[in-house]
C-alpha positions in Angstrom: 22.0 8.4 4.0 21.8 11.5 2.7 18.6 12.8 0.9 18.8 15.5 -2.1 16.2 15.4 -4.4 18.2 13.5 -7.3 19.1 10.5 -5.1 15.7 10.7 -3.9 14.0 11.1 -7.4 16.5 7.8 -8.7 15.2 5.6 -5.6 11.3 6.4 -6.7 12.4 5.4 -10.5 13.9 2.1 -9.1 11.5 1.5 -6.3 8.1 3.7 -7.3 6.6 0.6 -9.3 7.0 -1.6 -6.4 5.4 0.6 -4.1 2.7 1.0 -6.5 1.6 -2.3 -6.5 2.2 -2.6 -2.5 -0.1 0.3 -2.3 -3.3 -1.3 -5.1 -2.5 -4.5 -3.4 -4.1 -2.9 0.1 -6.7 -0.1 -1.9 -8.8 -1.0 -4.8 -10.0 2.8 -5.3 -7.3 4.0 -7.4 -8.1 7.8 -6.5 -7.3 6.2 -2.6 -4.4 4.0 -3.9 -2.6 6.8 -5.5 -3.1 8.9 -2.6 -1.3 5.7 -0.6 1.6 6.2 -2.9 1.9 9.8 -2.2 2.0 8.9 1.5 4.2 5.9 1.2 6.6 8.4 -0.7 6.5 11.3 2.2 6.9 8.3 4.8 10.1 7.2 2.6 11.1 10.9 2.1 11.2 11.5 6.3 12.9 7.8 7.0 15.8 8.0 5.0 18.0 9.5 7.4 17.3 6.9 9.4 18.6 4.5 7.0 21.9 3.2 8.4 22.7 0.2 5.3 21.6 -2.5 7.8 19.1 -3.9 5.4 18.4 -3.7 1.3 17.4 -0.3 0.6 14.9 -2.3 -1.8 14.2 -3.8 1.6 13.8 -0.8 3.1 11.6 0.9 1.4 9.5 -2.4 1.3 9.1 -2.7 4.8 7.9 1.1 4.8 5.4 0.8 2.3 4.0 -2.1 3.6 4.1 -0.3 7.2 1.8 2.7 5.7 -0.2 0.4 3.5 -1.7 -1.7 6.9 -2.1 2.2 8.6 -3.9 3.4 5.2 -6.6 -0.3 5.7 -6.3 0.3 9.5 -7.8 3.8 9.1 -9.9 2.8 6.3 -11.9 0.3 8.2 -13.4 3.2 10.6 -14.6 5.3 7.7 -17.6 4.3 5.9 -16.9 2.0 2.9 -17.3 3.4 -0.5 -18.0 1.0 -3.9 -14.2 -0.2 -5.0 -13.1 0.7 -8.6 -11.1 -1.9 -10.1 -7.4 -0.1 -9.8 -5.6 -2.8 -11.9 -6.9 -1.8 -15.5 -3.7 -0.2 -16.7 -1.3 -3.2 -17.3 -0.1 -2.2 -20.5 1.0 -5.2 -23.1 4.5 -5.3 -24.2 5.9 -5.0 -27.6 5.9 -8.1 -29.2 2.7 -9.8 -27.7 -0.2 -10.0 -29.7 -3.5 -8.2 -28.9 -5.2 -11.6 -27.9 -2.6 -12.7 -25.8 -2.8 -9.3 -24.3 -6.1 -9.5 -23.1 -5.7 -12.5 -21.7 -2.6 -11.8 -20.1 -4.5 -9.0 -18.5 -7.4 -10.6 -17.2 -5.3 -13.2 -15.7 -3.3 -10.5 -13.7 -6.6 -8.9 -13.0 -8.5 -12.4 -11.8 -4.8 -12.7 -9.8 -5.0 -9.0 -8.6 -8.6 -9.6 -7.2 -7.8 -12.6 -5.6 -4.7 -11.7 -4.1 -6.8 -8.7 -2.2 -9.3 -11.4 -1.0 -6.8 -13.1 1.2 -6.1 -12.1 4.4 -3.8 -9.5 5.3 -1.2 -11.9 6.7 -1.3 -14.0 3.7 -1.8 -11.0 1.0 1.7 -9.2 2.8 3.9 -12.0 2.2 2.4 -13.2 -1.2 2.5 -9.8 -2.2 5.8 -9.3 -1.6 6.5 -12.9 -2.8 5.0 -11.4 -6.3 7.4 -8.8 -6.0 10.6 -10.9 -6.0 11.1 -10.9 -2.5 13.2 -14.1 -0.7 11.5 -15.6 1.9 13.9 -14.2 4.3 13.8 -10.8 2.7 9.8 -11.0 3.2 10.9 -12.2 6.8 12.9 -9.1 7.5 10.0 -6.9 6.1 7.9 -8.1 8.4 9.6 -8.8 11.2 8.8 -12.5 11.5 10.6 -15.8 11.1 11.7 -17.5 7.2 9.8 -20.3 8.4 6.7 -18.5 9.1 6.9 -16.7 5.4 7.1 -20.0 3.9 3.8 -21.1 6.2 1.6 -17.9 5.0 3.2 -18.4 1.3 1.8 -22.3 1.5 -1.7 -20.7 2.8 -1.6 -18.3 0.3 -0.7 -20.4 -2.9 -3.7 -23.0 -1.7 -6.2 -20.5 -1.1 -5.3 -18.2 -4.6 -5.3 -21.5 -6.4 -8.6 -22.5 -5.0 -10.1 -19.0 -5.7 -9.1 -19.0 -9.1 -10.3 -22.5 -9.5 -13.7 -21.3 -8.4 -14.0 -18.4 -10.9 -12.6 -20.3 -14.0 
């Protein structure tokens, strides 16, 4: 696939809010997660002359995020840790909802958010993804493991989100 800036610039305005949320899923500093992005970007920038159609570019670009996002935790967890800011305080309502139902629409995503980065990284991958709109067998290919398996880690994940939610209610 070929790579000028345009049909780069058009796959970031289709794909950049995905990888976004990939990225704050794995970093709560949102100095750190936007740093992520930047990386996730350059690492999608040098692959996509790889790309040879085999798979959804959505996919695709899934699979690398997610790839650079367990690097970013891998290297993360031999630094010293540093206090988390919450990186999820700029959902933004939509038009026609009402200020009330706006805050509580946010602090649901937040309380989901939160719990979601809890889990552990098996489970947070595939619900994240899950979150996304991802198929069980797209979340499969993005991680290289079995429809059957997603649907295990997705069953693990739904009990232990509903439990944590249940706990902070």
């Amino acid at each position: 696939m070929k790579r000028p800036d345009s049909e780069f610039a058009a796959l970031l305005s289709e794909h950049g809010a995905l990888i976004a949320r990939i990225a704050r899923s794995h970093e709560s500093d949102r100095g750190r997660a936007e740093e992520l992005v930047q990386d996730i970007h350059l690492a999608i920038w040098q692959a996509l002359p790889r790309f040879r159609g085999e798979a959804n570019l959505r996919t695709y670009v899934a699979r690398i995020a997610q790839n650079r996002s367990v690097s970013h935790v891998a290297r993360a967890t031999r630094t010293p840790p540093q206090a988390p800011l919450d990186a999820f305080d700029e959902v933004l309502p939509s038009e026609g909802q009402s200020p009330e139902d706006a805050v509580a629409e946010r602090d649901a995503r937040r309380r989901l958010e939160r719990a979601v980065r809890e889990l552990p990284l098996a489970l947070k991958v595939a619900v994240t993804l899950a979150l996304e709109g991802f198929t069980p067998e797209e979340v499969a290919t993005v991680l290289g493991i079995s429809a059957s398996a997603v649907g295990v880690r997705l069953h693990r994940a739904k009990a232990a989100l509903q439990q944590r939610l249940e706990d902070r209610s």
